[in-house]
N, C-alpha and C positions, 0 to 999 in steps of 0.2 A: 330307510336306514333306522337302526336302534342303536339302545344303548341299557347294558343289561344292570340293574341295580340291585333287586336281591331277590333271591328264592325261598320260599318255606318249604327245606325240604332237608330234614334230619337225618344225620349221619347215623348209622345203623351197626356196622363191624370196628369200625376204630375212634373215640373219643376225639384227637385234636387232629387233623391234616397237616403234619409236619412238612411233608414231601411240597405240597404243595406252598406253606409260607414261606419254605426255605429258597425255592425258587421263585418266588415273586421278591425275597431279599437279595439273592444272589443278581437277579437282574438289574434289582436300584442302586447296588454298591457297585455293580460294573457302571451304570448310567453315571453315579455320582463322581468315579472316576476319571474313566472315558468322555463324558461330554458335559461333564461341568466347569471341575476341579485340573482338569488334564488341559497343557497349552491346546492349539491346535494341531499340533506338528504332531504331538504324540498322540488325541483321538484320529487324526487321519491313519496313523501308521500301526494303530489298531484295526481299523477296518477296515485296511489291503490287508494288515495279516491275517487279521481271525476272521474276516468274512467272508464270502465262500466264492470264490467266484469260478462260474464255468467255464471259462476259455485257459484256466488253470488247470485246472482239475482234468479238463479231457485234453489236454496238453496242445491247446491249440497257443498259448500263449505262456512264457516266463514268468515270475516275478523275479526282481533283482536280488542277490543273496541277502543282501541287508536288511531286505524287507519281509522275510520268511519268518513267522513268531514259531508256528505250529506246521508238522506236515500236512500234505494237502487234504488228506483225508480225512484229518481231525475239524476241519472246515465244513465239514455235512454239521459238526453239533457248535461248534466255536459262533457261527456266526449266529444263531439265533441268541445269544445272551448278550448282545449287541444293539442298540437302540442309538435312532439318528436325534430325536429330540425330545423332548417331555412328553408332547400327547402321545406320541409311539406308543413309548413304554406305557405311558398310563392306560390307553388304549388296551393295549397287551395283556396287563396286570391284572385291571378291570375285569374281563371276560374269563381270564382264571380264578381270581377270587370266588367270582360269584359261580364257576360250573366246575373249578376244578377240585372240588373239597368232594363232592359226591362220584366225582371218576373215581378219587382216588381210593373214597369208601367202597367202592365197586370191587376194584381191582385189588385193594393192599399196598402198603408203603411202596415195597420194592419194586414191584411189577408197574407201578403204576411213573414210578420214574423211569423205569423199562420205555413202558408207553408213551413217555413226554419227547423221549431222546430219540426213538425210532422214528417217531410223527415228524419231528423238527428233521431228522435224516430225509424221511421221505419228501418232504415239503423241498428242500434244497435240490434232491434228486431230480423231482418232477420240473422246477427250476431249471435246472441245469439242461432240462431233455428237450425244453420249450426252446430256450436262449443256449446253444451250446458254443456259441461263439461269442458271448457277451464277457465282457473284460471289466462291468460294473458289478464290484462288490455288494451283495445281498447282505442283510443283517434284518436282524429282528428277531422277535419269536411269534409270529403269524404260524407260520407252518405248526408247531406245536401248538399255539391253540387250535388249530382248527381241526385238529385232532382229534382235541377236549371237547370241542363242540361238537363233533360227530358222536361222539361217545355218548354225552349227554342227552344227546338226540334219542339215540337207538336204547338209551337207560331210560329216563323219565319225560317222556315228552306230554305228558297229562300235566306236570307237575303246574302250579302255576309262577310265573318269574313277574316281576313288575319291570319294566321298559320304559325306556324315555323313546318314543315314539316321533320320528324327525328331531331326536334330541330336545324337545319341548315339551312332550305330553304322555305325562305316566300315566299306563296303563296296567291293570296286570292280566296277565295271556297266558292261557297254557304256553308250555316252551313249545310243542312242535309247530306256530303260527312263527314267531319271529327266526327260530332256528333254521324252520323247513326253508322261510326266505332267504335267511341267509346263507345257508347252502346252494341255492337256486341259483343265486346272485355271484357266487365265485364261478361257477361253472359257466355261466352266462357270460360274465366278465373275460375270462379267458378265452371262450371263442371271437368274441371281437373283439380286445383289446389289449395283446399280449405284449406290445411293446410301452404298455403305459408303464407310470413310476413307481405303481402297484403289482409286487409278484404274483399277479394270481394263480401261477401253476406253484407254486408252493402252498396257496392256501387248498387248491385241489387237493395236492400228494396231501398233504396233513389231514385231509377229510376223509380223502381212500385210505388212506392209513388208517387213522383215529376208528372209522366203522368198522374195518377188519379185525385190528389187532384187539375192539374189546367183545369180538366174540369169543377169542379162546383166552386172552387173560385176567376176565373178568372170574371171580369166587366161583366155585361152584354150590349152585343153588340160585347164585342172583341173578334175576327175571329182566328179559330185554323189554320194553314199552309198558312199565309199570304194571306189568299181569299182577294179575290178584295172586296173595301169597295167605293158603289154608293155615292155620295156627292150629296147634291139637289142642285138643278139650283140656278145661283145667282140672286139677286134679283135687280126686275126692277130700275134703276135711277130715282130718282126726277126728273121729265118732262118732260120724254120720253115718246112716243106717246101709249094709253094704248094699249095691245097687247090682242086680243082673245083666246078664249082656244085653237082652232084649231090652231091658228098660232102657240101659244107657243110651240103647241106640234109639230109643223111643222118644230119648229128649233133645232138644239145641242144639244143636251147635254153633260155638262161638262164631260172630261175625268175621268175617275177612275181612285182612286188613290189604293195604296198599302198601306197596313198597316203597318207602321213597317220598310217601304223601302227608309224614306225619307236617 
């Protein structure tokens, strides 16, 4: 197991990640709410309403009227902005901080919170298809990362990340070595051990999601597994002696750069 701490890898189309700090705040002010600040009575009755649960949603089970915050539908995205305790969230937070600035540079503001909220859908989905009679409220935003992390996979996986390694021993790794595992390891997890306390079909759905949706929502131009990206020639100086076709093409060309590697 790891623990991702930071990448050197520069934002390229957009200046600050809005999209992304506003949902890593939007999830602490719900945590600070919901399961700090808030009695007990009212975080429980937060996370029957806004958490998703399948034996609701596929109508195998009621909730009581008074317990209804949101329709049931609204519980594919309600419950991932939901966290049961500190390391959750931070957990959570954590993995977006550090891969979700370069999705979002991938994809742009809008699209890319497009891609948060469908992943977190899919994740619930995938959930709900494993346990369709489960009457235990889901919460978190696992499903949405895992999204991020597929995307980031299938975007820079040369890149290199530094990891705490069994949470002890930083190392730094190309991302497709800790990634690739951790993709490996939800898939794995969910064939034998689907009734743990761990959703792994939601961290699946957010991964089939997350690799699918950034092949057509990503910018057009920007390269899947860090392909080399041609830069054109720089252009001639004011006064410099003018150059013919043949010669231009007789001399340099600039080095390629990497995407994503500055």
């Amino acid at each position: 197991m790891f623990i991702p701490l930071h990448d050197a890898n520069a934002l390229k189309y957009i200046k600050v990640q809005y999209v992304t700090i506003g949902l890593i705040a939007i999830n602490v002010v719900v945590w600070l709410v919901t399961g700090l600040v808030a009695t007990q009575a009212f975080s429980d009755a937060a996370v029957v309403g806004l958490g998703y649960i399948p034996a609701v949603v596929f109508d195998f089970a009621d909730l009581e009227p008074s317990l209804v915050l949101v329709p049931e539908d609204a519980t594919y995205i309600t419950y991932a902005f939901l966290h049961g305790d500190f390391m959750h969230l931070a957990s959570n937070m954590l993995f977006l901080w550090v891969f979700g600035d370069n999705v979002e540079d991938a994809l742009g503001h809008f699209r890319f919170l497009l891609f948060y909220l469908l992943c977190a859908a899919a994740g619930a989905l995938v959930h709900g298809l494993v346990q369709p009679d489960s009457e235990a409220p889901l919460i978190g935003a696992s499903g949405a990362i895992s999204g991020v992390v597929a995307a980031y996979f299938l975007l820079h996986p040369k890149v290199r990340v530094w990891v705490l390694v069994f949470f002890r021993i930083p190392l730094p790794l190309p991302a497709v070595i800790p990634l690739a595992f951790w993709i490996a390891q939800q898939f794995y997890m969910l064939a034998v051990n689907r009734d743990g306390g761990v959703s792994w079909g939601a961290h699946v759905g957010g991964i089939v999601a997350g690799g699918l949706l950034v092949l057509v929502l990503r910018r057009r131009g920007v390269p899947l597994f860090d392909r080399t990206i041609v830069t054109p020639k720089a252009v001639r100086h004011v006064g410099a002696a003018p150059v013919s076709v043949e010669e231009a093409a007789a001399q340099p060309s600039v080095p390629p750069t990497h995407w994503g590697r500055q």
